[in-house]
Backbone as CSV, one residue per row, in Angstrom:
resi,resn,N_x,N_y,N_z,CA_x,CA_y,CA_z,C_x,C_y,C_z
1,UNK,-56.213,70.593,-60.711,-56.168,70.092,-59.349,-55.292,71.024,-58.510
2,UNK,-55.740,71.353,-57.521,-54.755,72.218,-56.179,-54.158,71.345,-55.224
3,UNK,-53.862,69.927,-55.470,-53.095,69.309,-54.190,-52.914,67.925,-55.224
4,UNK,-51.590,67.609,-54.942,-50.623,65.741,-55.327,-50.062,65.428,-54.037
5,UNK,-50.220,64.383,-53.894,-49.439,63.753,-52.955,-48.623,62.611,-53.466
6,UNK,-48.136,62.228,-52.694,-46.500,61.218,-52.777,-46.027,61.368,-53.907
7,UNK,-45.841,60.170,-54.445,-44.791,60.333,-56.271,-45.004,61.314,-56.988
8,UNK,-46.347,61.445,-57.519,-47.639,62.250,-58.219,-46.455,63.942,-57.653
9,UNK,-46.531,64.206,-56.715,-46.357,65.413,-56.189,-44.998,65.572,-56.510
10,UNK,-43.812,64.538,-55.911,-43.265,65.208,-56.324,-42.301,65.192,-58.301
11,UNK,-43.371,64.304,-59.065,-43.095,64.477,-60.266,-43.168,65.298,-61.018
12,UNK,-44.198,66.177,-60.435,-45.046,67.433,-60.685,-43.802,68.700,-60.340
13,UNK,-43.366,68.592,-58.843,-42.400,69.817,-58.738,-41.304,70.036,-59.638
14,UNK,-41.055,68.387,-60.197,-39.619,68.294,-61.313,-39.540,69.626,-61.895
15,UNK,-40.794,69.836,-62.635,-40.855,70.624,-64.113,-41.031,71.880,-63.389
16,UNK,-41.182,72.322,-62.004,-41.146,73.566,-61.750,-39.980,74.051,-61.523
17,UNK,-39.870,75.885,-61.033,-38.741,76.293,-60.878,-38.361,76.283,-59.289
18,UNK,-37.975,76.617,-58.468,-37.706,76.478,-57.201,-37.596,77.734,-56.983
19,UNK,-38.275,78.373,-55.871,-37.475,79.653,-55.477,-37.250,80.135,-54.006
20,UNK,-37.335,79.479,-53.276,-37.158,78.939,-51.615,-37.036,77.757,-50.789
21,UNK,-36.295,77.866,-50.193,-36.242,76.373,-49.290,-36.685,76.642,-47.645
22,UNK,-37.760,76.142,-47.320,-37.492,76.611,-45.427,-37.463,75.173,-44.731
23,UNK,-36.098,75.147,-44.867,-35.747,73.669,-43.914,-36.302,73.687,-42.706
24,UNK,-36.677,74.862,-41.785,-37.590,74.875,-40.292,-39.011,74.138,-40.154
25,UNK,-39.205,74.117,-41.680,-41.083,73.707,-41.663,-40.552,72.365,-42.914
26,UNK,-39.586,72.039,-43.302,-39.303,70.872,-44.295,-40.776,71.184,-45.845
27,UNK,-40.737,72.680,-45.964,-41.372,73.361,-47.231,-39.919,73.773,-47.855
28,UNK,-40.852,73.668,-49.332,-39.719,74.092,-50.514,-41.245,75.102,-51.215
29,UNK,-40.555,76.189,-51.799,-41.530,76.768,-52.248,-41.275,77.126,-54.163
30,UNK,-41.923,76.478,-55.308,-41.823,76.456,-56.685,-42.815,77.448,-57.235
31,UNK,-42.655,77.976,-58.329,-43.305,78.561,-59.039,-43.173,77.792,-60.820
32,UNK,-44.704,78.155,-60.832,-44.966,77.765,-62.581,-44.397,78.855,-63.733
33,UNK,-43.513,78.752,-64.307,-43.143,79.767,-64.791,-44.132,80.177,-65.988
34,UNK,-45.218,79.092,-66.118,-45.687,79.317,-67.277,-46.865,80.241,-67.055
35,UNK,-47.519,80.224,-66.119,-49.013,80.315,-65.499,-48.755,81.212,-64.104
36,UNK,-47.089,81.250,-63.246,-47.218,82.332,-62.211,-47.723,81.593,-60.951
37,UNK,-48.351,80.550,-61.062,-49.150,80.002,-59.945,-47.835,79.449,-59.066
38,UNK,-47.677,79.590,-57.832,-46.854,79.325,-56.802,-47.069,78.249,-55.752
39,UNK,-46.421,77.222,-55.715,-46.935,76.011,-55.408,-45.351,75.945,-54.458
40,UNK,-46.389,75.049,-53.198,-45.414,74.554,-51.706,-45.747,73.215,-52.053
41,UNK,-44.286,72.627,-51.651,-44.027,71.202,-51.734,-43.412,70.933,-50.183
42,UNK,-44.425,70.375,-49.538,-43.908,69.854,-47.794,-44.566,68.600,-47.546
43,UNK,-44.048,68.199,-45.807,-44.293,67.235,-45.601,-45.353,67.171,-44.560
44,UNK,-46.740,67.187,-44.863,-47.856,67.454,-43.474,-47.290,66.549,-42.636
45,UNK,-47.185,65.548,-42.456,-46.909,64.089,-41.063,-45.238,64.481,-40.945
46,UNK,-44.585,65.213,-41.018,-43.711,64.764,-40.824,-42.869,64.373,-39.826
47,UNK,-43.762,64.064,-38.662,-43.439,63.218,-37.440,-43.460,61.967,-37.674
48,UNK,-44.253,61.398,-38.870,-43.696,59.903,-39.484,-42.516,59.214,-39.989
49,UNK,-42.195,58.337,-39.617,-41.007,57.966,-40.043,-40.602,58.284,-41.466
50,UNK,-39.509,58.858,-41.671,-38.791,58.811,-42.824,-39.854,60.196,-43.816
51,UNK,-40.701,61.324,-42.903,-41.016,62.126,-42.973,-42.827,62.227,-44.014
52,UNK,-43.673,60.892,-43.697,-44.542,61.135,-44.345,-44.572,61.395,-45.823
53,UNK,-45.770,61.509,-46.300,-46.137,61.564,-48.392,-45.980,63.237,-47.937
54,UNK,-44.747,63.383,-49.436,-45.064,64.933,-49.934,-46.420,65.010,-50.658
55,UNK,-46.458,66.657,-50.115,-47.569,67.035,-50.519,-47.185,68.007,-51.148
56,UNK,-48.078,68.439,-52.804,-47.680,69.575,-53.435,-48.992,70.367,-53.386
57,UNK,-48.955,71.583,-53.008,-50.029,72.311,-52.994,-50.061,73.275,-53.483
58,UNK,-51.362,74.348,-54.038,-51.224,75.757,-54.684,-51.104,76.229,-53.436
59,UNK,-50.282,77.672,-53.312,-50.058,78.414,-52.187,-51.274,79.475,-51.618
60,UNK,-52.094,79.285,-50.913,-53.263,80.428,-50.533,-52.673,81.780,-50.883
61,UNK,-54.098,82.465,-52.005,-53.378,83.803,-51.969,-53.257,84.950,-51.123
């Protein structure tokens, strides 16, 4: 799958590594250390209260 949202998503980032934060866009950016695949964890709505469902996504290459 290329996209989790809410819990799902961010249970998923647990086990990744982290390797950026851009607090301007409320993205965190992880990588799979196993597989290389680079995955953004943000908030699409986050004009909703209390900032909308994270979303974890593969990063376009």
């Amino acid at each position: 799958m290329d996209e989790y949202l809410g819990e799902e998503a961010l249970r998923r980032a647990e086990v990744l590594t982290k390797v950026r934060v851009d607090v301007d866009c409320w993205a965190t950016e992880f990588v799979d250390t196993d597989t290389g695949i680079i995955w953004i964890l943000d908030y699409p709505e986050s004009e909703l209260q209390g900032g909308g469902l994270p979303r974890l996504h593969k990063k376009d290459p």
